[in-house]
C-alpha positions in Angstrom: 11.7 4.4 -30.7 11.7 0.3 -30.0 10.9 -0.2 -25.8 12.9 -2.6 -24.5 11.0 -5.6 -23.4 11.8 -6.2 -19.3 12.7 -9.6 -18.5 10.6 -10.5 -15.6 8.0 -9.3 -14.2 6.0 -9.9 -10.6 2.7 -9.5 -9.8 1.5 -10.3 -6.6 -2.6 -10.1 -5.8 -4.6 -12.1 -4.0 -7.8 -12.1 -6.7 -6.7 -15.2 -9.3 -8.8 -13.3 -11.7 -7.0 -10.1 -11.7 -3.6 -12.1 -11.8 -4.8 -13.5 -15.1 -5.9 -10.1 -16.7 -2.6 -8.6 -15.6 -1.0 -11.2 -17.7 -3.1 -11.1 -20.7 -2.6 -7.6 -20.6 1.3 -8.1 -20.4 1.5 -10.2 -22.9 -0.6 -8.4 -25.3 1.5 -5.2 -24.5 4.8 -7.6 -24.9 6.3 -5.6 -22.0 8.0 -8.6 -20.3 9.6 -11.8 -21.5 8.3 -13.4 -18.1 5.4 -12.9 -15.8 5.9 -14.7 -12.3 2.6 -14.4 -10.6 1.8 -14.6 -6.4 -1.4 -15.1 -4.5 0.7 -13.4 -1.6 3.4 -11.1 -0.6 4.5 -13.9 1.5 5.3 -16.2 -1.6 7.3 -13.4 -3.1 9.5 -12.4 -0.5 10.2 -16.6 -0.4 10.7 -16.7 -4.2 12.7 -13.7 -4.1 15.1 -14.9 -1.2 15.0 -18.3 -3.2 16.5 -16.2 -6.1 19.1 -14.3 -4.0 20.1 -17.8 -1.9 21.1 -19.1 -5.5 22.8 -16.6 -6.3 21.8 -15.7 -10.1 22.8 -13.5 -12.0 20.8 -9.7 -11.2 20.4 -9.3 -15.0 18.9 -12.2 -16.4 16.9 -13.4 -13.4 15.6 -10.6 -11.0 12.2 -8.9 -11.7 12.7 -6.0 -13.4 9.0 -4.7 -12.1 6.6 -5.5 -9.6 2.7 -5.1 -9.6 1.8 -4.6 -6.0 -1.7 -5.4 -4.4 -1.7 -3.6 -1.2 -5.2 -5.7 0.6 -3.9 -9.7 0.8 -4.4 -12.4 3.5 -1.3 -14.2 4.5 1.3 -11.4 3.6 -0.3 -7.9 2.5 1.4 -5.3 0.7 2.9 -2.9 3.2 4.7 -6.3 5.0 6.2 -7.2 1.5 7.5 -3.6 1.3 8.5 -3.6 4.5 10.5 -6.8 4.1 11.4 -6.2 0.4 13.3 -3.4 1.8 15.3 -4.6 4.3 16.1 -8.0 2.7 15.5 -8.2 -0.8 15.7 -4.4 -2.2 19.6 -4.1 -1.4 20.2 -7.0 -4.2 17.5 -6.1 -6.5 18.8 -2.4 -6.8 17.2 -1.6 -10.4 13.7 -3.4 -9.3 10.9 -1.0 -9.2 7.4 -1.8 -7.8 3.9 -0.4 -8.9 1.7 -0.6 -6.2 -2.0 -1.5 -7.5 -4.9 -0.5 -5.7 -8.0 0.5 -5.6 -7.6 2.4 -2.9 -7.7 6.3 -3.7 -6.5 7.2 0.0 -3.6 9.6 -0.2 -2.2 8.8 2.8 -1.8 5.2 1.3 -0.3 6.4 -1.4 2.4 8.7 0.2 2.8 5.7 2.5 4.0 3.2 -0.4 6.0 6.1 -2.6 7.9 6.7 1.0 9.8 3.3 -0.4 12.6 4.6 -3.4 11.6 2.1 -5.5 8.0 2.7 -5.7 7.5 4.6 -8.7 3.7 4.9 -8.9 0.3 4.4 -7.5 -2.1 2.4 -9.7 -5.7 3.3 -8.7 -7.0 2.3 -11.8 -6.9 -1.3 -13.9 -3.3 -2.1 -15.8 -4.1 -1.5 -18.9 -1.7 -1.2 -22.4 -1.7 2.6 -22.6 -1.0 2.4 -19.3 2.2 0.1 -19.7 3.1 2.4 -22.6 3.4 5.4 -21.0 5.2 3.3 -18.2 7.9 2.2 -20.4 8.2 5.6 -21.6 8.6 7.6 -18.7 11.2 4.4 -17.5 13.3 5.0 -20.5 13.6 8.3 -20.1 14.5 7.9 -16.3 16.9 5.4 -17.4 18.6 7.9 -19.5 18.9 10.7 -17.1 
């Protein structure tokens, strides 16, 4: 059964290094037409607003996914959650966010799946089995 390849895609980390192997690894896996990458949650909540203030269309413009980093200067990740859900979430209704961290604290983890659009916990590298089972287990919650 063909996946369907998401649109866009966000990843948001503060390590430039990471960012690029996240998108390698997208792209390899063709999992998203677009990858929109962010040193900061601070420049995706302002790209996301940007996208909400301009009012695009939901379906051809709004992430369909977003790769969390939890440890970042300016913004971290619980703020972005925080904000994404008060401002941002309640437009982006069929975003989802992945929250990538090394972290294997399970109080951090509970903490960020608390959100209902967290649908996992990454303590481990993205990697292409990884996006596989992903789009998988999103089909088949899609379906239900």
């Amino acid at each position: 059964m063909p996946f369907r390849k998401f649109k866009k895609v966000l990843c948001i980390n503060d390590n430039e290094i990471t960012l690029w192997v996240q998108r390698q690894i997208l792209n390899k896996a063709m999992f998203s037409e677009d990858v929109v990458s962010f040193l900061n949650g601070r420049g995706a909540l302002e790209y996301c607003n940007k996208l909400i203030s301009n009012n695009v269309d939901p379906a051809c413009f709004y992430p369909d996914l977003i790769f969390l980093d939890l440890h970042m200067p300016v913004m971290d990740g619980w703020e972005f959650l925080r904000n994404f859900s008060i401002e941002i979430w309640p437009y982006f209704k069929d975003t989802k966010v992945i929250v990538t961290s090394y972290s294997i604290d399970e109080e951090h983890s509970e903490r960020a799946k608390a959100y209902p659009f967290v649908i996992d916990f990454l303590t481990a590298s993205l990697s292409t089995d990884y996006l596989k089972k992903l789009q998988t287990s999103l089909a088949s919650y899609e379906s239900a």
